[in-house]
Structures are given as structure tokens and as C-alpha cells.
N, C-alpha and C positions, 0 to 999 in steps of 0.2 A: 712422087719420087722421080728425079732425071736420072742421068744417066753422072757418074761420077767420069775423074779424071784421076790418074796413077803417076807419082811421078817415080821413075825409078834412082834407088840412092846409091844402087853399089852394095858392095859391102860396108856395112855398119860397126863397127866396136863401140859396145857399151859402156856405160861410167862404168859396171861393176867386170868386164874383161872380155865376156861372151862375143862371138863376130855373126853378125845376121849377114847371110849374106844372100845378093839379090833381092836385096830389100824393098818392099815399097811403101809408099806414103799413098793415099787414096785423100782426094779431097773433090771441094767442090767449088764453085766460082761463083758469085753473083756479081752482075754489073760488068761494067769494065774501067779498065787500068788507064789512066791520063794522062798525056803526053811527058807530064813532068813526072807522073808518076809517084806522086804524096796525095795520092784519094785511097790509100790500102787498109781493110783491117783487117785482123785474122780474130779470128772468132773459134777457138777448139772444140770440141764436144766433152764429151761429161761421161760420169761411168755408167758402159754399156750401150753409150748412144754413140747413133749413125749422123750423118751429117743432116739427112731429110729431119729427123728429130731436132735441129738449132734454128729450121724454117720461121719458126712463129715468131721470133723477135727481128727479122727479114720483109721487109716490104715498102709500097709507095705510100710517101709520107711518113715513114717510120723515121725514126734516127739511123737506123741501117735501111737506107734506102737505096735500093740499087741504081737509079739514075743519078745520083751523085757519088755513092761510093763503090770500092771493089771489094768486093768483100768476100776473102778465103778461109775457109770451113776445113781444115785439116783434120781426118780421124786419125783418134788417137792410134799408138800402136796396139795392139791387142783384141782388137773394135769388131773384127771378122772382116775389115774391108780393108786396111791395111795388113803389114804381117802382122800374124797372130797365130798362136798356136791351131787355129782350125784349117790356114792355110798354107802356113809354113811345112818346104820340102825336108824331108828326113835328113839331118838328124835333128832340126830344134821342132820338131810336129807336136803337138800335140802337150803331154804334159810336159814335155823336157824343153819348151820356149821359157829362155832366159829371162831374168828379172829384168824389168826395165824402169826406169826411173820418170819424172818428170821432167827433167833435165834434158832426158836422151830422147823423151817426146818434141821439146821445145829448139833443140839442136836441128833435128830431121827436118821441122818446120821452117824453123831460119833458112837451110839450105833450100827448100824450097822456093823460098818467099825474095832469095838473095842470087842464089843461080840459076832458077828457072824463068823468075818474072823482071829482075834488075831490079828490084826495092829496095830502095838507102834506109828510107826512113818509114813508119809504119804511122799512122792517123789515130789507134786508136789497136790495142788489145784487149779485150771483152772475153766471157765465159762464165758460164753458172758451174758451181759443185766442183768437180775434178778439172773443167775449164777453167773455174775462178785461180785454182794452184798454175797451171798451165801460165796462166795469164800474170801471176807476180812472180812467174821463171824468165819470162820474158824481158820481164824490167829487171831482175837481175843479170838474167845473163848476157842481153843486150843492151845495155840502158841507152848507147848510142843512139838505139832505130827504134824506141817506145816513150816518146813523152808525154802519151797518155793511154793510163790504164783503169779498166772499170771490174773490177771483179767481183760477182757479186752471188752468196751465198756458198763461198766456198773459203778457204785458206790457206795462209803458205806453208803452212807445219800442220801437220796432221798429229791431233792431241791424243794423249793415254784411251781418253774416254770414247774417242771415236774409232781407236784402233781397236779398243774392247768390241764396241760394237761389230766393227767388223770380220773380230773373230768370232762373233755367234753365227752372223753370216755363212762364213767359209765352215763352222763346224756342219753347219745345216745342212749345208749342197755336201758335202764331203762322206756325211754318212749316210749317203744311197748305196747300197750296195752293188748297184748296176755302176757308182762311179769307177771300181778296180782303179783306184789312185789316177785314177786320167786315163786311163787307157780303153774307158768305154768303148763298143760297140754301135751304141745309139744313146740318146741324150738321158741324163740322170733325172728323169722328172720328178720322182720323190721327193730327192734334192732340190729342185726346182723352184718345187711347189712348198716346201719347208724354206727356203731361203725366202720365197716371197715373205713367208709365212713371219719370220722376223723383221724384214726390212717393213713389214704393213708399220711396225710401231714406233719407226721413226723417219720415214717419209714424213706425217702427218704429224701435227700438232695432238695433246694430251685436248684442249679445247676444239680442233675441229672434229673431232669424233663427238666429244661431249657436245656438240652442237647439230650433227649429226648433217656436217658437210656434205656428205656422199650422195645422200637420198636429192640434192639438187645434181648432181651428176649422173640422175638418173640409174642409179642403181637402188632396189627395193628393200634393204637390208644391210645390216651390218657384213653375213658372212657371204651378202653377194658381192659386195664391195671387195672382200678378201681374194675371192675367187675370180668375180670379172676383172676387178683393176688388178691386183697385185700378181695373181699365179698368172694370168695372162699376160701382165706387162713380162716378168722374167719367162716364161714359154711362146713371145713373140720373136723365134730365129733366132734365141742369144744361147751362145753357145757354153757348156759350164766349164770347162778350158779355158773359156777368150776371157769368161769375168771374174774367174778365179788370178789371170795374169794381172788382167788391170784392177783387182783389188790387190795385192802385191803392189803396184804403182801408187794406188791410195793410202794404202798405210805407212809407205815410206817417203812420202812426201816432205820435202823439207828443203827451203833454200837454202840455209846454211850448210848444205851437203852441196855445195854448188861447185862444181871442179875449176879449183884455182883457188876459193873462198871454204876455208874449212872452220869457219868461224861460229858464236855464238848466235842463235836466233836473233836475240836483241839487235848484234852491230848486223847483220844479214840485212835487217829491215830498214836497218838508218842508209844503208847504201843506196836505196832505192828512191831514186831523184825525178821519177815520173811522177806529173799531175795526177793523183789516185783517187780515184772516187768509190769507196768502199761499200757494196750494200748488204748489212747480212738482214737474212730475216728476223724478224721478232721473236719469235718461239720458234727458228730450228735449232731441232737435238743434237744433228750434226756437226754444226758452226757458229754455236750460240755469240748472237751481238757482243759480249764481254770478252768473249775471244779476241773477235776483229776489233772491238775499243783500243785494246792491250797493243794491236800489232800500228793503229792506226797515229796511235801514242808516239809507235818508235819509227816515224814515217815522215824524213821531213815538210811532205809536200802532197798530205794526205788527209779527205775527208770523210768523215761516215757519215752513210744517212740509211736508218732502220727502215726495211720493207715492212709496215703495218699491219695487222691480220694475223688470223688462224691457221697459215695455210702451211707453216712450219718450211721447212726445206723445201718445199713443190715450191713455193713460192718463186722460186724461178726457172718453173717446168713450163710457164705458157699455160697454161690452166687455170687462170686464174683471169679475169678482164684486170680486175683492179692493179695489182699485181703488176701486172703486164705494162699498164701503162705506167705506173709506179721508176719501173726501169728505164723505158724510153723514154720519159722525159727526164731523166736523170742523167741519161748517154744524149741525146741530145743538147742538153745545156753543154756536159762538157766540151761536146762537138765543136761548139761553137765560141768556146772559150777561149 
């Protein structure tokens, strides 16, 4: 893990009215920026993760290769490293940080990427899960400075079936009683360790348990698996404030709510005049392929190609070798297109 970089925005007003103010954006930089300055990608994080977490699809001889490209890693709002209810000054601290949208993530980033570095035009926007939505906000709401985008394992509209799920989620972490509606003392681990306790069943494929993934991840058991990967990934420093805000961002995810554009999904997507290279996984719960078919349909300049395997939604956590290369040469070709 380095050291990050902060850019500060001012005061903020959101799609929905609230004003952050003294706001900041925390990102991180790989490579450097070329004279003419069209080597750029921006690359978001995902929900809950930091920017050192988007490292694994990062490196020499990768398709994000830092000796030929610049590659900017913005966390999201709510992340703990930008503003987010863990570090925002009173009055938005804590439970009372405003809804934020994807929209108003992709905004803060543009200004980054447009006032801070002079970038016209961008190489390439990329993201897995809540990056992949980041990343077809971008084409909407820039199409000028993105004519190519990879998004992959994630969506532009956040469906019924997944906002379900992530009200199991949020009921989970919400009924700790140490939560007192946000206003804890010290962090809700019950909650914690119950929200892992839901998200175990749809990170993962119904088949890579039936196959019994884990035990080559070195873990010796089903319910060490629960316990080491899952309560531990959510009781790794994530705060239940910051991923109660950016689950709020997940569930309202939606281009067509794009300020200027109040339009139907369907025409949202046909706007979207970026190179697309769409990857969902094969069996995730979250983003199932039939989704992204549906969206890739109403896209006129857009291809899908299924991540193969068990590995459901991880699938584009870097966990995976196969996986992993699956993508890269997938951002590569485009690269190069």
C-alpha cells in the first residue's frame, strides 16, 4: 500500500440537493501522464474497496501497464478515504452523510481528471462491480472524453433482484444493537460478521462451493472459509457508516437518472456511443450475463464476452489467475483497437 493523493473539490452539491463541503476526492496515480496527454485511464473502485485493492489488474506487461499508461484510481465517495461519513466534519459525520449517487461519484472524478491533470480525452474507463456502473456513467455522462469503455462484472441499473439482496445485507449490519442507527461508539461487529454472513452467498457461485473452491484458497473448511474470508474481509478497517452510504449508491444506481437525461433505461443505453467491451461473469448472482446481454442489445457499439468459471462475482476480484487473465486480454485487445 503507498501513500494516496487528495484532491480537494470545494464544496460539492449533490444530484439529490445536500452540499459536502470541503470535500475531497482521494485517489491514486500509476505511471505518468504524456505530453499530449491521451495515455489516461481512470479505473474506480468497487463497494468497500480502497484503491490498493484495484492493484492486481495494475502492472508491467499488463494491459494497465504503467510504463505506457497513467492510470487514475479515484475512491469512491463513502470509501473511508475520500469524504465519507467516517470522516466528514459535523453536520454530515457519520449516519447523517447524504445520499450520493453514481453520477455525483463520476462528476467529482471528471473534475479531477479535467482540472487537476488538463485531460481532454480519456484512453479507456475500466471497473469491476460498483466500478463497472462508475464506468457506463462515464460514457454517459461524458461521452465526449470516453471512447472506450470495459466494464465488467458490474451494471448500469441496479435490478429488483439485487437491491433485494442488498436489503438483506443492510437489514444484517443494522440489527446490531451496538449499531444505535449510526451513531455507534465503536464498530457493530455482530452486524459485521452477520452481513458477511449474507454476502458469503452471493459473492460465490451455487457451484464453486459445490466444488469446494475454498479449500484450494487454503482454507480447511466450509465455516473457516465464512469466518476467515468473509467476517474478516467486512472487519478489515471498513467502516459500517461508509458501506451502509455506498450501499445507498448501489442500489440507486441508474443511468437514466442522469441529470439532463431523465429518460427510459432502454434510450439511456442507446446514447452510449463508446467502444464497449462488456464482461459479466458466468454465474454471478449479482450481474447475471442476461442482464448485460439485455443492456449490450441496446448499445450501439457494444460487445459481450462471458468470464467462464465458478468463481461467480469474484470473478473480477483478482483471485482468480484464470479470470484475471480472462480480462486482461480482453482490455488489451481493446487497447489496441
Amino acid at each position: 500500500m503507498n501513500e494516496h493523493e487528495v484532491f480537494d473539490l470545494g464544496d460539492v452539491t449533490l444530484q439529490h440537493g445536500a452540499t459536502l463541503r470541503d470535500a475531497k476526492l482521494a485517489y491514486k496515480t500509476y505511471g505518468t501522464l504524456n505530453n499530449r496527454r491521451s495515455n489516461a485511464i481512470v479505473y474506480p473502485t468497487w463497494y468497500s474497496g480502497r484503491y490498493w485493492e484495484n492493484e492486481w489488474l495494475i502492472g508491467d506487461g499488463m494491459a494497465l501497464d504503467p510504463s505506457r499508461y497513467f492510470i487514475i484510481v479515484p475512491n469512491m465517495l463513502g470509501n473511508g478515504l475520500s469524504s465519507s461519513p467516517s470522516n466528514m466534519p459535523q453536520p454530515y459525520d457519520g449516519a447523517r452523510f447524504p445520499n450520493v449517487t453514481v453520477a455525483d461519484n463520476v462528476a467529482v472524478q471528471h473534475r479531477l481528471v479535467t482540472e487537476h491533470f488538463g485531460i481532454e480525452e480519456l484512453a479507456l474507463v475500466t471497473g469491476w462491480s460498483m466500478g463497472a456502473g462508475q464506468t457506463y456513467q462515464w460514457a454517459m455522462s461524458y461521452p465526449g472524453m470516453t471512447p472506450k469503455i470495459a466494464p465488467f462484472c458490474g451494471s448500469a441499473k441496479t435490478s429488483e433482484h439485487n437491491i433485494v439482496f442488498l436489503e438483506g445485507v443492510k437489514a444484517a449490519l443494522t440489527a446490531d444493537e451496538a449499531w444505535r442507527n449510526g451513531w455507534y461508539t465503536g464498530q457493530p461487529t455482530k452486524g459485521l460478521r452477520a452481513m458477511a454472513r449474507v454476502y458469503a452467498g452471493w459473492g460465490f457461485s451455487q457451484a464453486f462451493y459445490w466444488e469446494r473452491v475454498y479449500e484450494g484458497l487454503g482454507f480447511t473448511s466450509l465455516e473457516d472459509f465464512l469466518v476467515g474470508f468473509w467476517e474478516g474481509f467486512f472487519l478489515d478497517d471498513r467502516d459500517a457508516n461508509n458501506l451502509l452510504a455506498m450501499l445507498w449508491t448501489w442500489q440507486n444506481g441508474d443511468i437514466s437518472r442522469t441529470p439532463g437525461f431523465e429518460g427510459s433505461y432502454e434510450d439511456a443505453l442507446a446514447t452510449i456511443r463508446a467502444r464497449a467491451l462488456v464482461m459479466p461473469a458466468e454465474k454471478d448472482l449479482y450481474f447475471p450475463p442476461e442482464d448485460e446481454a439485455y443492456a449490450v442489445e441496446r448499445m450501439p457499439n457494444a460487445e459481450l464476452r462471458v468470464i467462464p468459471g465458478v468463481w461467480g462475482h469474484f470473478a473480477g476480484s483478482g483471485m482468480n489467475e484464470a479470470d484475471t487473465k480472462f480480462i486482461d486480454d480482453a482490455l488489451r485487445e481493446l487497447l489496441a483497437g
